[in-house]
Each structure stands twice: as structure tokens, then as C-alpha cells.
GUVO-343049 format. One record per residue (C-alpha): residue in one letter; x, y, z. Coordinates in pm, 1 decimal. Example, Ala and Ser with C-alpha at 12.3 -4.5 7.8 and 13.67 -1.06 7.14 Angstrom:
+---+----------+----------+----------+
| r |       px |       py |       pz |
+---+----------+----------+----------+
| A |   1230.0 |   -450.0 |    780.0 |
| S |   1367.0 |   -106.0 |    714.0 |
+---+----------+----------+----------+
***
This chain:
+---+----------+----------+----------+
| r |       px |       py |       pz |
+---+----------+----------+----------+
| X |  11061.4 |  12765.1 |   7997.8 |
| X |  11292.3 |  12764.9 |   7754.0 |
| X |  11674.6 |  12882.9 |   7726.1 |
| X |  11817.4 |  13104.4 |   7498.3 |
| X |  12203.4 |  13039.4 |   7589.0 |
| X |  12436.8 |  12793.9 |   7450.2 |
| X |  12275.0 |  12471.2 |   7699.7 |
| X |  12382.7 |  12085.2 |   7718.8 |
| X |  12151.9 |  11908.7 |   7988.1 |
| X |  12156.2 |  11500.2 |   7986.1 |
| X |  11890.6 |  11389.0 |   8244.8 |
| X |  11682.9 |  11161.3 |   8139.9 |
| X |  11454.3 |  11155.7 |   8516.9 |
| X |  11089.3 |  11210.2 |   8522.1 |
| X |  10951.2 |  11434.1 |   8749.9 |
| X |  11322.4 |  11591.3 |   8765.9 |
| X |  11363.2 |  11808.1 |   9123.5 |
| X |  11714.3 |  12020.0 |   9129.3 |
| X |  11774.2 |  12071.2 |   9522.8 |
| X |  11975.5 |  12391.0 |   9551.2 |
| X |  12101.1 |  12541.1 |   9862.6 |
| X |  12342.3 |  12881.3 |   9708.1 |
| X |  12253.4 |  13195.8 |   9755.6 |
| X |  11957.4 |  13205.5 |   9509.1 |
| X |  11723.3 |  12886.0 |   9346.6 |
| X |  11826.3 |  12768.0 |   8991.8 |
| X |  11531.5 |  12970.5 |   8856.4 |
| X |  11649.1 |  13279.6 |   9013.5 |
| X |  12030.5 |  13211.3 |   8842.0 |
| X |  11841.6 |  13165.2 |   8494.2 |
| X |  11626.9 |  13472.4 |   8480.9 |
| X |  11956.7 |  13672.3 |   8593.7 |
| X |  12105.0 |  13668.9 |   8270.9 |
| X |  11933.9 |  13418.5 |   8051.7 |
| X |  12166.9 |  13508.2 |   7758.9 |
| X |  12463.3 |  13409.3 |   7968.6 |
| X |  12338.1 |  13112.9 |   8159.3 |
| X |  12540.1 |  12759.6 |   8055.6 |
| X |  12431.2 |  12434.7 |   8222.3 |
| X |  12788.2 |  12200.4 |   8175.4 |
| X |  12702.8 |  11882.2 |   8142.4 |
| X |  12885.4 |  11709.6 |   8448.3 |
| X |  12996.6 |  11355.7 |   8510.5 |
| X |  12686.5 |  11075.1 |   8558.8 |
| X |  12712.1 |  10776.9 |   8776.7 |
| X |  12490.0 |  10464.4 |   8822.2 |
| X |  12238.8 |  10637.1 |   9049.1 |
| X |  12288.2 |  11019.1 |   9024.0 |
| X |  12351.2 |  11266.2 |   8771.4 |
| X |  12561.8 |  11579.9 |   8836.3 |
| X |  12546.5 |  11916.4 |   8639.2 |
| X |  12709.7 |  12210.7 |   8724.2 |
| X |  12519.2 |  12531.9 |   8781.4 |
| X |  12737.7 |  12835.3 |   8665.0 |
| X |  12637.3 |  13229.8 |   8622.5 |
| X |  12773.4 |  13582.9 |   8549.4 |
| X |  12907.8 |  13701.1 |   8885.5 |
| X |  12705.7 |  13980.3 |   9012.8 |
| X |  12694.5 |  14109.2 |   9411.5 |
| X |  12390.8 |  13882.7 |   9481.4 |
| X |  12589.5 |  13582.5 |   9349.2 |
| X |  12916.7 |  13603.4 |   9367.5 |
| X |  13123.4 |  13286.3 |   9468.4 |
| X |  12788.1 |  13152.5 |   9389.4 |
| X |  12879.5 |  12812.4 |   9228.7 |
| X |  12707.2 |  12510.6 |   9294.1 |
| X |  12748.8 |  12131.1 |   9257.0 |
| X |  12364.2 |  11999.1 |   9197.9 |
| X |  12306.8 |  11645.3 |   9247.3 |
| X |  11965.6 |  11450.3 |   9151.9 |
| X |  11929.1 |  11085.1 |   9304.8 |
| X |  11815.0 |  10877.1 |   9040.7 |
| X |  11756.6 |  10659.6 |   9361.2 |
| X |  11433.3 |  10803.0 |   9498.2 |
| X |  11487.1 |  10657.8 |   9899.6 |
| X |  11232.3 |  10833.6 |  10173.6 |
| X |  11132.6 |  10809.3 |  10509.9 |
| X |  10950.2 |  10509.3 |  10632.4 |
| X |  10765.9 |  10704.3 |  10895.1 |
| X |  10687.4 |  11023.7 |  10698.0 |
| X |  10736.1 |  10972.7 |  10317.5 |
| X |  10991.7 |  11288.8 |  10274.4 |
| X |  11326.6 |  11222.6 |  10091.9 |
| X |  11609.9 |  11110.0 |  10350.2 |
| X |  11992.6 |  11220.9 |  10254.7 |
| X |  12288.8 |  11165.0 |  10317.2 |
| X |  12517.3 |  11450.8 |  10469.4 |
| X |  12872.9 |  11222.9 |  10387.1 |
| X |  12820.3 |  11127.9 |  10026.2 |
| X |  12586.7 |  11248.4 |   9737.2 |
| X |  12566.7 |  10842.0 |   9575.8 |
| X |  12358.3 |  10551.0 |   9753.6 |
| X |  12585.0 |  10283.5 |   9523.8 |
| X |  12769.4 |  10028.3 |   9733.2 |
| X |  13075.8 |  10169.5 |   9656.2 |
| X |  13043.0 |  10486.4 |   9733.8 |
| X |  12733.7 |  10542.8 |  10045.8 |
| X |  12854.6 |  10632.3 |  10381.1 |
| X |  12731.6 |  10833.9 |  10700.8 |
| X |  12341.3 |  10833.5 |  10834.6 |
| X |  12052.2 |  10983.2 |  10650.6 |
| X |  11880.9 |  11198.6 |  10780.0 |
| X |  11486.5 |  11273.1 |  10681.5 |
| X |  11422.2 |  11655.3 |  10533.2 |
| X |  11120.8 |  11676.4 |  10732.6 |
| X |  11071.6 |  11478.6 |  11096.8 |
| X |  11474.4 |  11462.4 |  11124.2 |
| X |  11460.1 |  11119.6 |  11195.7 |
| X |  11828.0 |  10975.3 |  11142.5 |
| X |  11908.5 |  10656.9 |  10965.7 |
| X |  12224.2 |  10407.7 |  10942.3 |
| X |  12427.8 |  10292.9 |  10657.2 |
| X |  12678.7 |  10058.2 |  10756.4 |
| X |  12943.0 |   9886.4 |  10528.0 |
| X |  12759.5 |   9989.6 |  10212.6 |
| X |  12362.0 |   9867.3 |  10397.5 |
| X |  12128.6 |  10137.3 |  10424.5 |
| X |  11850.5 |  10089.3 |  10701.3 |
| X |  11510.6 |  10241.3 |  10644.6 |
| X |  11322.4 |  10044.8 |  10855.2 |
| X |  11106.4 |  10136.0 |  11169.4 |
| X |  11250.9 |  10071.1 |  11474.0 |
| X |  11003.0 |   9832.5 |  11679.9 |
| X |  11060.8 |   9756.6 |  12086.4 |
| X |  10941.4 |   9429.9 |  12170.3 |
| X |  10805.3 |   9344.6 |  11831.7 |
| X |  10786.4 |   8983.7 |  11782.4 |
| X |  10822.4 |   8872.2 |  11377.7 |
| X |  10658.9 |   8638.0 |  11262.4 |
| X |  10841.8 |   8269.1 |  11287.0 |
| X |  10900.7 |   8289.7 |  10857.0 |
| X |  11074.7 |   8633.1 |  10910.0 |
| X |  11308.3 |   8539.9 |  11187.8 |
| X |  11372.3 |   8213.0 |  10998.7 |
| X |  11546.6 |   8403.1 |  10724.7 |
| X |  11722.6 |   8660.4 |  10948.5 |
| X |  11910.9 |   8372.8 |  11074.8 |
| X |  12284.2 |   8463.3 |  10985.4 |
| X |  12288.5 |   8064.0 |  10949.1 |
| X |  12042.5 |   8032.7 |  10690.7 |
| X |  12175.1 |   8372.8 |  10556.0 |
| X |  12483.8 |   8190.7 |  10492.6 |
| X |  12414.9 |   7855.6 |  10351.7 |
| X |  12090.9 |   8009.3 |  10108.6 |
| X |  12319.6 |   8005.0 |   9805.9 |
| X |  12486.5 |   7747.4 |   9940.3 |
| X |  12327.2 |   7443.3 |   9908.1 |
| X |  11983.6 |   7545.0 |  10052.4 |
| X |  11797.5 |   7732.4 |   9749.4 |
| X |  11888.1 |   7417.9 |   9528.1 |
| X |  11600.9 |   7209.3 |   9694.4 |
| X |  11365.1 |   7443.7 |   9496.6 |
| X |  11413.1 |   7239.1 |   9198.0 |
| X |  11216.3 |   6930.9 |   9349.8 |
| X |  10912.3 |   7202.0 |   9364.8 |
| X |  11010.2 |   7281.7 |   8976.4 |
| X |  11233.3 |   7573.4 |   8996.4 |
| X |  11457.0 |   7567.4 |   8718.7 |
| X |  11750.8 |   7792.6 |   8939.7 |
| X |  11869.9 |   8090.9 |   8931.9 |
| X |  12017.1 |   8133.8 |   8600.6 |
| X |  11669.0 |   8040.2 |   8433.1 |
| X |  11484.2 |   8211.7 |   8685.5 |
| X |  11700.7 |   8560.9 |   8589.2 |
| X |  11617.0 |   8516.6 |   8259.4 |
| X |  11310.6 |   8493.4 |   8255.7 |
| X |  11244.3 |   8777.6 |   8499.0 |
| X |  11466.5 |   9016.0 |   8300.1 |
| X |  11273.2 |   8905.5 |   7957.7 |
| X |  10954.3 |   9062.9 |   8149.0 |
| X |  11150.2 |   9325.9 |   8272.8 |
| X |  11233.3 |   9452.8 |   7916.9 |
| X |  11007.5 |   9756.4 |   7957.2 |
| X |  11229.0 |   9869.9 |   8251.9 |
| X |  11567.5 |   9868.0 |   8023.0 |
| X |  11776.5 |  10145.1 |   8108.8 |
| X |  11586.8 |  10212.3 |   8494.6 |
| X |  11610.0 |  10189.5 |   8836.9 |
| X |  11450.7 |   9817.5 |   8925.1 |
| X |  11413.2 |   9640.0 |   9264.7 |
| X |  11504.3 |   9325.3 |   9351.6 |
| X |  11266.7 |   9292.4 |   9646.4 |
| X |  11316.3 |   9020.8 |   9902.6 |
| X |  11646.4 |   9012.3 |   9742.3 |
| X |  11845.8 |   8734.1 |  10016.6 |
| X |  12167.4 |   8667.3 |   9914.7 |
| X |  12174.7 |   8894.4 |   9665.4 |
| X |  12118.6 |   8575.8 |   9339.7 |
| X |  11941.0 |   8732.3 |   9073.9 |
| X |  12067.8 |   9164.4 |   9201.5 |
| X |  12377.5 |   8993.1 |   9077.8 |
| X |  12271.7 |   8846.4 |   8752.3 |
| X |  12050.8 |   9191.9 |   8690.6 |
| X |  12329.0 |   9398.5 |   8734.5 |
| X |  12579.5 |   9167.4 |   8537.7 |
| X |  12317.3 |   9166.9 |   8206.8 |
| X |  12365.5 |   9552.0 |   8174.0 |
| X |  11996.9 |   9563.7 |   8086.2 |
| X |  11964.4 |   9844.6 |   8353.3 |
| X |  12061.0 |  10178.1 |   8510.3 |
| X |  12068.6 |  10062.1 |   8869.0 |
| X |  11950.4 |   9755.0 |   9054.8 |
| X |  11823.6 |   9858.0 |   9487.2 |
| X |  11884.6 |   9479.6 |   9643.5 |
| X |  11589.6 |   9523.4 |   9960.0 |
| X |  11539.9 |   9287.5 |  10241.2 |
| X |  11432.7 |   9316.1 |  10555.4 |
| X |  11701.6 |   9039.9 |  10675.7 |
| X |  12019.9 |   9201.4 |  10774.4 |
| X |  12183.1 |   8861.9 |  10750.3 |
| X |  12085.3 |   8827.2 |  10394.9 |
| X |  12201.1 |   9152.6 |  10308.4 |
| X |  12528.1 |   9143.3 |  10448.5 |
| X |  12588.0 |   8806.2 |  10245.5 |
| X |  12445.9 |   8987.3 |   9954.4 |
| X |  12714.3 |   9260.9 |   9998.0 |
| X |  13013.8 |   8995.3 |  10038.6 |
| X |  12893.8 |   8823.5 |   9682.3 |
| X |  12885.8 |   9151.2 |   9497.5 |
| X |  13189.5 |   9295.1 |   9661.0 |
| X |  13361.3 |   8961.7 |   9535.0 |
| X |  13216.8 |   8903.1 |   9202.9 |
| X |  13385.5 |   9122.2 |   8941.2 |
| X |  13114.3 |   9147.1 |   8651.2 |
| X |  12905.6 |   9327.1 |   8913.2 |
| X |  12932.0 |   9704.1 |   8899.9 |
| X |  12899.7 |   9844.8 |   9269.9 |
| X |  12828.1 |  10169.3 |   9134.8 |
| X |  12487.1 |   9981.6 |   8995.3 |
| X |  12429.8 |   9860.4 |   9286.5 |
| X |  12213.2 |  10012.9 |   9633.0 |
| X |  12139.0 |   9804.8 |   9911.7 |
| X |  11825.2 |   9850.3 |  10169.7 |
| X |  11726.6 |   9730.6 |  10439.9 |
| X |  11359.8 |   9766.8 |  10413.0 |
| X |  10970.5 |   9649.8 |  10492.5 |
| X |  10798.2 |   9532.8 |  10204.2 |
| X |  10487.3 |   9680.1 |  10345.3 |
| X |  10637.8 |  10003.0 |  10413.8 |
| X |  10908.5 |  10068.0 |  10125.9 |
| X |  11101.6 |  10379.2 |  10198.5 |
| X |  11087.9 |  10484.1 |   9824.1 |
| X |  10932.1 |  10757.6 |   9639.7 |
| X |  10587.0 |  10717.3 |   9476.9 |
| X |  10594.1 |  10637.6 |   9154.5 |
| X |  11013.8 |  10590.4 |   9134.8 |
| X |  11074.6 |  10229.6 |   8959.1 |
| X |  11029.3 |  10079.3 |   8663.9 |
| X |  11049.8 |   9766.1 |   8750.2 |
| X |  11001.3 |   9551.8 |   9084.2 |
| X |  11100.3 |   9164.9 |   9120.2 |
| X |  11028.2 |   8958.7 |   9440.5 |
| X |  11220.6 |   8596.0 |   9359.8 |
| X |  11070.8 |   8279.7 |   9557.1 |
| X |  11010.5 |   8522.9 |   9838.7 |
| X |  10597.3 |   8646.3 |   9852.9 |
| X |  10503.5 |   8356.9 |  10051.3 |
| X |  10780.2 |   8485.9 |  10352.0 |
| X |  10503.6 |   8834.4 |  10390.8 |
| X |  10372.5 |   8911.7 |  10680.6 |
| X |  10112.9 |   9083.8 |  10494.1 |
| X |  10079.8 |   8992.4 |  10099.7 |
| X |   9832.5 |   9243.8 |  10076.8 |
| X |   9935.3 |   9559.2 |  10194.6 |
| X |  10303.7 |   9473.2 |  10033.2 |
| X |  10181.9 |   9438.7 |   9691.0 |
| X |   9977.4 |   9787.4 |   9778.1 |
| X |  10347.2 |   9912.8 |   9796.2 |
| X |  10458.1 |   9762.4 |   9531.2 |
| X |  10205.1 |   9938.9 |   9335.6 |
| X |  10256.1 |  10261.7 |   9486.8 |
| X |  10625.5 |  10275.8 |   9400.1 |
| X |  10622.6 |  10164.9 |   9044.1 |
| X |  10595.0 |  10399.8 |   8800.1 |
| X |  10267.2 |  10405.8 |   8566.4 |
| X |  10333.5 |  10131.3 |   8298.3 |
| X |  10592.6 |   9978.0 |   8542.1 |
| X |  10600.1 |   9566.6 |   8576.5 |
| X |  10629.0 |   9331.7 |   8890.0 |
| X |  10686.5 |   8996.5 |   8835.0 |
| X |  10755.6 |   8739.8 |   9123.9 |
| X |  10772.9 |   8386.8 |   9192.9 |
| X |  10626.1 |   8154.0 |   9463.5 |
| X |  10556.3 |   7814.8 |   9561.8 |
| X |  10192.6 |   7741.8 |   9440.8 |
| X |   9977.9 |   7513.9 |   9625.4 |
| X |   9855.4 |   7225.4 |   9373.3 |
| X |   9424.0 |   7297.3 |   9425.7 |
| X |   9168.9 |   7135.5 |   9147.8 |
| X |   8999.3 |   7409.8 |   9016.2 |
| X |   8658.6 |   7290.9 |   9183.3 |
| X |   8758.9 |   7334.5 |   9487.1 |
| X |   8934.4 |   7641.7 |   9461.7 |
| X |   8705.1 |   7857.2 |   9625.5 |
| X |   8613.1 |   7638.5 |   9881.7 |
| X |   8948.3 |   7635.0 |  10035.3 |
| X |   8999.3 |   7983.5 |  10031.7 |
| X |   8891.2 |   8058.2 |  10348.1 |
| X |   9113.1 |   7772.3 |  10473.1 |
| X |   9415.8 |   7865.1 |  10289.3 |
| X |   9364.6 |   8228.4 |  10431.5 |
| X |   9267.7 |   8132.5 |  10819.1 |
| X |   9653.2 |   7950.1 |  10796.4 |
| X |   9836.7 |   8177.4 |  10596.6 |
| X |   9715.0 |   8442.6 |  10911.3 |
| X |   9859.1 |   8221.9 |  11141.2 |
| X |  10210.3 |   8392.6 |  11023.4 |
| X |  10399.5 |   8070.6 |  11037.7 |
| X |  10704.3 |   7994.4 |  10856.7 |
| X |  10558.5 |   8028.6 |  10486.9 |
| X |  10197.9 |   8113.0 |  10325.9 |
| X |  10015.2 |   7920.5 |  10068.7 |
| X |   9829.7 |   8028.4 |   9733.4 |
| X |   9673.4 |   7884.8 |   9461.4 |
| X |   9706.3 |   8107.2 |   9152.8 |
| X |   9389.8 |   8245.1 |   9186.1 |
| X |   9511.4 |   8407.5 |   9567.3 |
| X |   9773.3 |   8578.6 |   9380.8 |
| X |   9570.0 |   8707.9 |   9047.3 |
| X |   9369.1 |   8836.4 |   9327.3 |
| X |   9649.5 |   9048.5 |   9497.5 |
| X |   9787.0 |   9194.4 |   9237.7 |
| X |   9441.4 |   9264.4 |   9060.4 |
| X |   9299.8 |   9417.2 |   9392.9 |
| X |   9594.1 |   9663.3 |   9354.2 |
| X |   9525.1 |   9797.4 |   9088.3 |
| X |   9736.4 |   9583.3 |   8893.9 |
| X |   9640.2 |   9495.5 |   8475.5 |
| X |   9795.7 |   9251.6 |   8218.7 |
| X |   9800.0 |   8886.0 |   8495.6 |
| X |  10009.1 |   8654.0 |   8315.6 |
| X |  10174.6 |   8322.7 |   8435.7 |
| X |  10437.6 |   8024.3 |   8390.6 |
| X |  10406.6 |   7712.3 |   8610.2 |
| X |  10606.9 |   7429.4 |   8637.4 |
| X |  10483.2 |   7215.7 |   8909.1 |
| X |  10481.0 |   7415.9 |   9216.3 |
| X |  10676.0 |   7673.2 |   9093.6 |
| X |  10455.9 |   7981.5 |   8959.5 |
| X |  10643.6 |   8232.4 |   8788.1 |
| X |  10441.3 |   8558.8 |   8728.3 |
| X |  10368.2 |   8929.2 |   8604.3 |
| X |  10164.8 |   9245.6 |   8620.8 |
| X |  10175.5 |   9636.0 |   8492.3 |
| X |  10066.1 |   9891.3 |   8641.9 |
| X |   9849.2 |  10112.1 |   8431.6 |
| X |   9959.3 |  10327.3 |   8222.5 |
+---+----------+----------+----------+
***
């Protein structure tokens, strides 16, 4: 449809929705007076843009003037899939989210506290698995960054500065988007994504309230981090509460092998990410000669569903997952046990 009146409209979202809720729909305003209809170009944060919606008074729309905001953040119900929103603030950034969400179709109410969204499904009597509760330990929440991540290095992690680096060089497609860091703990490499100004907005998810509160503390206190760039979830990675096809870009840093279920999570991963959109992770990778790689499998896959406190792949498990989900363009680094690696999702 195109617009014959003076127009200035800087959204740069695909699949763009405008939620209305004035007397009329934002078509209805347009085909009023089409001659006379002026879309101002309003101010645009980190994770929403605002334009204001202005026509010719006439009875049907008189006082009729409406603020429209479209999340840039796509966040949805766990349980049913429909967008969730927030009656006390129009922004999911750090800085600015507040109140519950609520879901626009089963009503089911979620919390944000001090800046943490929860989208997670509540669960009576549900037991995690041993490597789960391990990491919602406010204890290990607290010392992660603090001494504990550095033992990585004897497995061949270079640290987090390397590890950034190279994840954002993949990540170069997604310049200018919404990414996730998934599995995000402590909130290392959110911190270093937001700081490199490569893009629009960086969602730090983990199911570990522990780690997410930490994650909030280090933000809040480090001043090269934008908080307007910044959302924080708490969320499943096998049931993310975000909009098909939303990201460009999702990272998962040393944290796969922590799953419950590899599988279905990389499913998720899939579903979320845009077409042409990249995940890249890292792991620890278990050392197996090539000739004997298939004969462990089964081994390797009766222990990883023993849910204990980590899993184990060889690279060929994880070209697997990601392949099996529809996944194109493997590549990998390894250094020792450390596997760094990538895939797109088709164009």
C-alpha cells in the first residue's frame, strides 16, 4: 500500500506488527484521509521503536492519538506461543522493564523482578537434573567469574576475551540485531557483546536465577555496558519463550553439555533464529580416535541420559545435532578439549 502524504517511517523489523488499541486500526486512520495522514518519526531505543500515529480529527476519531510501540524483542508464552506484555512499561531493557507480563491469549501472568524476566513453566515437585541444580547454586553463581571459569584453560579455552571474539567474528551476519546469549551465567561474553557495539540488543537467558542475578549486578556495575541493550530471561532452552523466527544470532558459551535435552534445545534454537541466522557454541569435547567413534556412541549417549552433572560429545555428536535440525554450513575450531563451533540456518 503505498502513501501519498508527506511520510518518515524508520523501522527496520521484519515481519513488522503495529498493535493498536484507539478507536480505529492504523489501516482504518490511513484510508481516512490518505492525503493528510503523517507518520512522525518518534524516538527509538535499544529494543523498541516508537512512532506516533496522528490524523485529521473527525467524530469517529477525535482525541484519537496514539503512542504505537513495536518490541524489537519478540518474548512469548512458554505454554502457548502468543506474545506476553507488559502492562507497566513498553521496553524489556534492564533499565527500564518492570511489572508482570501477562500472555495475550491463555492470560497466564509472568514476573519481572529487579530487571529478570521469568518465562519459565512453573513445575511442582520437578526434580532437575544434578548439572542444572549445580549451576543454580547462588554459590557457584557467585564465584563462576570468579576464579571458577578460569580452570577451562587446562581443557584449552583461551577465556573469555578470546572466546568473545571469536564468537562475535561468526556473528558478523547478525550486526545490527537482536542476538542471544543463551546459557548466558554470569553474564561474561552479554557483557563483551554489548560493549563491541556490533549489535542492536543482546537477551542474556538462563534458566539459573542465581546466574542471572550475578549477571545483572556485573552489567549494572560495568559502565561500557548499555542497559538499554540489554534484556534478561529467565528461560528453558528447550522451551524458549521467543517468537519464531525473531534472532539473528544465538550463542551458547561452554554451556551445551549442562542440557537436559541437547536435542530438543537445538530444535529451539532453530526455530527462533531467523532464516540465514547463525548459532555458534562451545563445549568440552571428549578426545575419541576416529575408529572408534561410532562404536562409543551408544555409550556416550546411555551416560549422557543419565542427566548427571555434564554430557559428553565427540564432534561428530554435535555435527549431528545441529545437522538433524535443520542446520547447514558445520564448521569448527578445537584446541584440545575445547570445541568452538557454528551453523546457519537456511536461508
Amino acid at each position: 500500500m503505498a502513501l501519498t502524504a508527506p511520510c518518515t517511517l524508520s523501522l527496520r523489523q521484519n515481519g513488522l506488527q503495529l498493535k493498536t488499541e484507539a478507536y480505529t486500526s492504523f489501516l482504518q486512520l490511513v484510508s481516512l484521509t490518505p492525503s493528510r495522514v503523517q507518520l512522525q518519526k518518534g524516538v527509538r531505543t535499544s529494543n523498541n521503536a516508537r512512532c506516533s500515529v496522528s490524523a485529521p480529527t473527525t467524530p469517529e476519531t477525535e482525541g484519537a492519538k496514539e503512542d504505537v510501540v513495536i518490541q524489537k524483542v519478540k518474548l512469548v508464552c512458554p505454554i502457548c506461543q502468543q506474545p506476553v506484555a507488559s502492562t507497566a512499561s513498553k521496553s524489556f531493557g534492564l533499565a527500564t522493564v518492570k511489572g508482570d507480563l501477562s500472555c495475550s491469549r491463555c492470560r497466564k501472568s509472568y514476573p519481572s523482578k529487579g530487571g529478570i524476566i521469568d518465562l519459565t513453566i512453573p513445575r511442582k515437585g520437578y526434580v532437575a537434573p544434578i548439572g542444572s541444580l549445580f549451576f543454580q547454586n547462588p554459590l557457584i553463581a557467585y564465584v563462576y567469574e570468579r576464579g571458577y571459569r578460569d580452570d577451562f584453560r587446562n581443557a584449552g579455552f583461551p577465556g573469555f576475551d578470546e572466546e568473545a571474539q571469536r564468537a562475535q567474528d561468526i556473528l558478523e551476519p547478525a550486526k545490527g540485531e537482536v542476538i542471544m546469549d543463551l546459557s548466558c551465567g554470569p553474564g561474561g561474553f552479554t557483557r563483551r557483546f554489548v560493549s563491541s557495539g556490533k549489535f542492536d540488543t543482546v537477551i542474556a537467558a538462563d534458566f539459573s536465577e542465581a546466574m542471572l542475578e550475578q549477571a545483572r549486578d556485573f552489567i549494572q556495575s560495568d559502565n561500557s555496558v548499555d542497559l538499554d541493550k540489554v534484556v534478561l530471561v529467565r528461560a528453558d532452552a528447550a522451551r524458549l519463550p521467543f517468537e519464531s523466527s525473531s534472532l539473528a544470532g544465538v550463542h551458547a558459551g561452554a554451556a551445551i553439555h549442562c542440557w537436559p535435552d541437547v536435542q530438543t534445545s537445538v530444535a529451539e534454537i532453530s526455530r527462533v533464529l531467523k532464516p540465514g541466522g547463525v548459532f555458534v557454541a562451545s563445549t568440552f569435547l571428549l578426545p575419541v580416535p576416529s575408529v572408534l567413534d561410532e562404536t562409543l556412541r551408544p555409550v556416550r549417549e546411555a551416560f549422557n541420559s543419565l542427566q548427571l552433572q555434564m554430557s559428553f560429545f565427540s564432534e561428530s555428536d554435535l555435527k549431528v545435532y545441529v545437522e538433524s535440525c535443520g542446520f547447514v554450513n558445520y564448521q569448527s575450531y578445537t584446541r584440545r578439549r575445547y570445541i568452538l563451533f557454528s551453523a546457519t540456518k537456511p536461508e
